[in-house]
N, CA, C and O of each residue as an XYZ file, in Angstrom:
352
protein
N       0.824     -1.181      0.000
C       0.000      0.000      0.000
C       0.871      1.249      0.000
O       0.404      2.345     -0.307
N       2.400      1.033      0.419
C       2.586      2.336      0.305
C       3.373      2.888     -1.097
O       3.734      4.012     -1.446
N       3.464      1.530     -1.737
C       3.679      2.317     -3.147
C       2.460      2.488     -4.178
O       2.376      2.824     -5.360
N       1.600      2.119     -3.227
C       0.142      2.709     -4.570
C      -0.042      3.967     -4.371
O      -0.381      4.736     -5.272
N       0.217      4.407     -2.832
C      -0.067      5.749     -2.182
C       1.134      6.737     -1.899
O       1.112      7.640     -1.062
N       2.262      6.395     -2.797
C       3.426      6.760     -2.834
C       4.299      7.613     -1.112
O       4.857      8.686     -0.882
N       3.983      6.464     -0.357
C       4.340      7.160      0.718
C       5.650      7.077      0.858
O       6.019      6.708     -0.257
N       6.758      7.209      1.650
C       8.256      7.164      2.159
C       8.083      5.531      2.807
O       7.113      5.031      3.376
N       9.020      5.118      2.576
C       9.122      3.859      3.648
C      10.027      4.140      4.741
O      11.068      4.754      4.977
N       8.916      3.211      5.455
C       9.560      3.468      7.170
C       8.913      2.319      7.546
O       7.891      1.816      7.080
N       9.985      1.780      8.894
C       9.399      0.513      9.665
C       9.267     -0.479      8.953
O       8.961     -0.424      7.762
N       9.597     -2.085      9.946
C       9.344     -3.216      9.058
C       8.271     -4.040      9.406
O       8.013     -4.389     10.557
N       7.656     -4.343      8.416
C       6.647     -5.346      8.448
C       6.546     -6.869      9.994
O       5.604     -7.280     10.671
N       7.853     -7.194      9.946
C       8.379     -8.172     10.612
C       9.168     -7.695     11.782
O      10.217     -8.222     12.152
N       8.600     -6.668     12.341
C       9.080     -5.989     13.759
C       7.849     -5.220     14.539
O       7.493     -4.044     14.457
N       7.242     -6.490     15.457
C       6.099     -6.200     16.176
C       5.705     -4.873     17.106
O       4.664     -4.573     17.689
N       7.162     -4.127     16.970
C       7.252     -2.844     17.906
C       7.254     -1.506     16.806
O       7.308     -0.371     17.280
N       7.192     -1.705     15.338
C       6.839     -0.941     14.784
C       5.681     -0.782     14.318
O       4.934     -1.632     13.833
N       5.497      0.474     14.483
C       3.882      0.814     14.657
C       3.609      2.402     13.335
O       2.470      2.675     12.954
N       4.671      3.098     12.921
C       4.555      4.326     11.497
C       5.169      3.246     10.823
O       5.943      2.435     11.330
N       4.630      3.297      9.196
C       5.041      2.418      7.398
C       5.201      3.603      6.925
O       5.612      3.472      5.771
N       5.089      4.788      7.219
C       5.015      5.418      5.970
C       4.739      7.092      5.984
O       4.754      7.635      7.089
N       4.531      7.774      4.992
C       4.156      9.091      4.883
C       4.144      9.934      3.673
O       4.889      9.715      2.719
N       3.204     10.999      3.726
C       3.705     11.800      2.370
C       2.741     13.232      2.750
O       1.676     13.240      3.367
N       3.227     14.006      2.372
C       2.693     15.395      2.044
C       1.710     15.101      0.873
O       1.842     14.525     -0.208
N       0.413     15.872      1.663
C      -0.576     16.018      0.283
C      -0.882     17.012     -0.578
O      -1.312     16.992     -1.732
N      -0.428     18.380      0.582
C      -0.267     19.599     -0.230
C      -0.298     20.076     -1.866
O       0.438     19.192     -2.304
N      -0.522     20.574     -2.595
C      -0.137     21.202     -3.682
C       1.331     21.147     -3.746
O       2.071     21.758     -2.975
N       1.829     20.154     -4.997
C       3.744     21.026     -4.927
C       3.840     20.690     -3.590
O       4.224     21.631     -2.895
N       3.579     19.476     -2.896
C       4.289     18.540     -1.787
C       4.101     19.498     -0.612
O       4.968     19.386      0.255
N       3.030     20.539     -0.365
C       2.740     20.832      0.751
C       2.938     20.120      2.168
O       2.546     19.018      2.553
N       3.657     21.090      2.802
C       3.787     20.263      4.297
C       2.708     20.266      5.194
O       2.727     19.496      6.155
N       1.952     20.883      5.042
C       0.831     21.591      5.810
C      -0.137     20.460      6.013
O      -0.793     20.352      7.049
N      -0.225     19.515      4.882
C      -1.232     18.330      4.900
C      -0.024     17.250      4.716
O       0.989     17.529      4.074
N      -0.258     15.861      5.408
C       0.606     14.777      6.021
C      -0.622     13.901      6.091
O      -1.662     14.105      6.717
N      -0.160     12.491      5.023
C      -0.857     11.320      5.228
C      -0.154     10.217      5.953
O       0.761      9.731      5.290
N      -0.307      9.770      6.954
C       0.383      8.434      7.768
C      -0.202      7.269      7.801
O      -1.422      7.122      7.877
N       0.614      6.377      7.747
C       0.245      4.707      7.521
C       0.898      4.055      8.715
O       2.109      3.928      8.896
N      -0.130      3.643      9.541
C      -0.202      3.274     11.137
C      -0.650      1.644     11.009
O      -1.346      1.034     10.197
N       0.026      1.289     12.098
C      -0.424     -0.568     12.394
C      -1.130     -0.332     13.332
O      -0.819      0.761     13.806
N      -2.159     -0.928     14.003
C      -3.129     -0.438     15.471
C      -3.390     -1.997     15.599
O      -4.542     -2.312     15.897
N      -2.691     -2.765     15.456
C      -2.690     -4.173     16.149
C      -1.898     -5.074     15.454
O      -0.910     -4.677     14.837
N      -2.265     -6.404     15.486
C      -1.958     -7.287     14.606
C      -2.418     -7.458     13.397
O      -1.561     -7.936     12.652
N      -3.714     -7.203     12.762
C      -4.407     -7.448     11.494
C      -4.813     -5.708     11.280
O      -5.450     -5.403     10.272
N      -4.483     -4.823     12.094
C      -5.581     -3.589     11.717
C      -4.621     -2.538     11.124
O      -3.426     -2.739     11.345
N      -4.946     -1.477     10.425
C      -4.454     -0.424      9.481
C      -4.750      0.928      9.952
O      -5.274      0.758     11.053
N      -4.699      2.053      9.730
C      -5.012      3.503      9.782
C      -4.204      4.010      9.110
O      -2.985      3.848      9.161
N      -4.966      4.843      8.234
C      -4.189      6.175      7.732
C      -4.695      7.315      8.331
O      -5.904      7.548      8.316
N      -3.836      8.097      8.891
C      -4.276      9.587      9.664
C      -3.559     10.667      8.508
O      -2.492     10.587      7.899
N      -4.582     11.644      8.499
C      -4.007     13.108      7.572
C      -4.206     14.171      8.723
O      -5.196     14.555      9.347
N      -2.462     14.585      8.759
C      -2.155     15.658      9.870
C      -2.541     16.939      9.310
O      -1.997     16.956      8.206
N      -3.189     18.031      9.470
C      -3.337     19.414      9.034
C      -3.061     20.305      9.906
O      -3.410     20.315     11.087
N      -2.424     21.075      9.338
C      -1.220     22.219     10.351
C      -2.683     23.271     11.007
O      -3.576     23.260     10.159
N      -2.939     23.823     11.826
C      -3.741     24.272     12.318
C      -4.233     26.043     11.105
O      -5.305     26.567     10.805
N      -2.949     26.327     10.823
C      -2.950     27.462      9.961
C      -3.236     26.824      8.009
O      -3.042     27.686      7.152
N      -3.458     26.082      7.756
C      -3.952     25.510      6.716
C      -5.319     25.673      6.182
O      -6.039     25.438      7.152
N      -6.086     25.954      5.146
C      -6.995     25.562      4.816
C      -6.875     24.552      3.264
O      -6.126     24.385      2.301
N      -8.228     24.046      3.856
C      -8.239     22.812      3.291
C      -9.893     23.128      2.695
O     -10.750     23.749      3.325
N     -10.051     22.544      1.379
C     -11.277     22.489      1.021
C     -12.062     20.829      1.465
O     -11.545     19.714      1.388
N     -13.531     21.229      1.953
C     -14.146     19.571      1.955
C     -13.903     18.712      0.691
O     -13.895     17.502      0.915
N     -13.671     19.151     -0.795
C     -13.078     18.288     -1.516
C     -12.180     17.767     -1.720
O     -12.258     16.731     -2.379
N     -10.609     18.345     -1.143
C      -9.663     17.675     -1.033
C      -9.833     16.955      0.198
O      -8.665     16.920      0.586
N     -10.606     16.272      1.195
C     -10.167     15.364      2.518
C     -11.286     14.267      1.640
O     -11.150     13.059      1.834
N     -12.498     14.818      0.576
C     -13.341     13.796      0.183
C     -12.392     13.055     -1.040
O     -12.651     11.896     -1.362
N     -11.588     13.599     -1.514
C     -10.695     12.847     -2.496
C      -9.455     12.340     -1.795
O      -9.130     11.233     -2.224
N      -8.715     12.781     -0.911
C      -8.033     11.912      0.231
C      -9.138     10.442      0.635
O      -8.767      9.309      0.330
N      -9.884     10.580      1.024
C     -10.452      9.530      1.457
C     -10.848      8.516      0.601
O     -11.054      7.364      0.981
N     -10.971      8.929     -0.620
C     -11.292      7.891     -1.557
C     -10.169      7.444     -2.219
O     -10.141      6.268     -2.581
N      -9.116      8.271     -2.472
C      -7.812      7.974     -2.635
C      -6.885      6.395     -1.260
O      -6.075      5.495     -1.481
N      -7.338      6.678     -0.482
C      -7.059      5.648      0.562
C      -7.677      4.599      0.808
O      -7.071      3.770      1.486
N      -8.848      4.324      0.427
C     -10.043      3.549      0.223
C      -9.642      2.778     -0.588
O      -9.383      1.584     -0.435
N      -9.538      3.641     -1.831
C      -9.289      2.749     -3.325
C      -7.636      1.880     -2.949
O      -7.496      0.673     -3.147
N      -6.657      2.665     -2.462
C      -5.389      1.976     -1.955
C      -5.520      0.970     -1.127
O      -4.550      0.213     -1.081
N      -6.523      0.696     -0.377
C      -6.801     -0.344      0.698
C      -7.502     -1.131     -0.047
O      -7.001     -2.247      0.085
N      -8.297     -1.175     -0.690
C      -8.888     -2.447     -1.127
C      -8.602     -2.879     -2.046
O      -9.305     -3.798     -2.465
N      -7.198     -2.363     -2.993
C      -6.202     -2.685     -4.126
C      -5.262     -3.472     -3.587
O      -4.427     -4.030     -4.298
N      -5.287     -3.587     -2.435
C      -4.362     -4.461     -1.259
C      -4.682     -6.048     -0.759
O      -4.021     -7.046     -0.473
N      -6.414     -5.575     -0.849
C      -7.398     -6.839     -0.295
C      -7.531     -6.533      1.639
O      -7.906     -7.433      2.390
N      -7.294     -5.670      1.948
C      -7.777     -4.847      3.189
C      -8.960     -4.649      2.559
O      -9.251     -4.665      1.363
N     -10.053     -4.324      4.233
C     -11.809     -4.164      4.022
C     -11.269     -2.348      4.921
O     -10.413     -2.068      5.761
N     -12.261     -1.561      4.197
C     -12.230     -0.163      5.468
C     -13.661     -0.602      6.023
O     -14.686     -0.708      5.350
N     -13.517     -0.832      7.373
C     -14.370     -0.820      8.459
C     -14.882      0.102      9.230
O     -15.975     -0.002      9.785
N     -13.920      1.322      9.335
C     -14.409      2.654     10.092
C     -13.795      3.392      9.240
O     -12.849      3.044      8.534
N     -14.627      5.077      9.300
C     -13.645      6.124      9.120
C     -14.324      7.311      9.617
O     -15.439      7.770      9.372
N     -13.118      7.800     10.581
C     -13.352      9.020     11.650
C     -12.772     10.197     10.794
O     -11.750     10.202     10.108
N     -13.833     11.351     11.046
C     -13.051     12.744     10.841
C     -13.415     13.290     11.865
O     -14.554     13.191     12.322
N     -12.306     14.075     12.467
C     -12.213     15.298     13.041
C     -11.858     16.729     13.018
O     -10.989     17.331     12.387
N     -12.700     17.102     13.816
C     -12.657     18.930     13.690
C     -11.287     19.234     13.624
O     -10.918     20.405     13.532
């Protein structure tokens, strides 16, 4: 998943104490301001979190095309998305 979602590699698969795979700026021109992360939250479970700098704006269409962008990466994998939280 993280080369469908072109993230950085980080952490190994086969090291139960790593818990970040990954990352990338979503910004325009690799904006830092928006940050997608690829999280382990157990043994079988996944998360991607998108960090937004507090001074950022963001349109509701770019987090609705983030989300489908990650969706479509997860189930190109054979991962199911079971939840998905947004926050203020």
């Amino acid at each position: 998943m993280r080369d469908t979602l072109g993230l950085s590699r980080r952490g190994r698969l086969d090291d139960p104490e790593a818990i970040q795979f990954g990352s990338r700026e979503l910004g325009a021109g690799g904006n830092a301001s928006e940050l997608a992360k690829l999280w382990r939250d157990g043994e079988n479970q996944w998360s991607i979190s998108v960090e937004v700098m507090p001074d950022a704006l963001i349109d509701s269409t770019d987090v609705d095309q983030w989300q489908e962008m990650f969706e479509t990466a997860a189930r190109s994998v054979g991962l199911d998305v079971v939840e998905v939280h947004e926050f203020p």
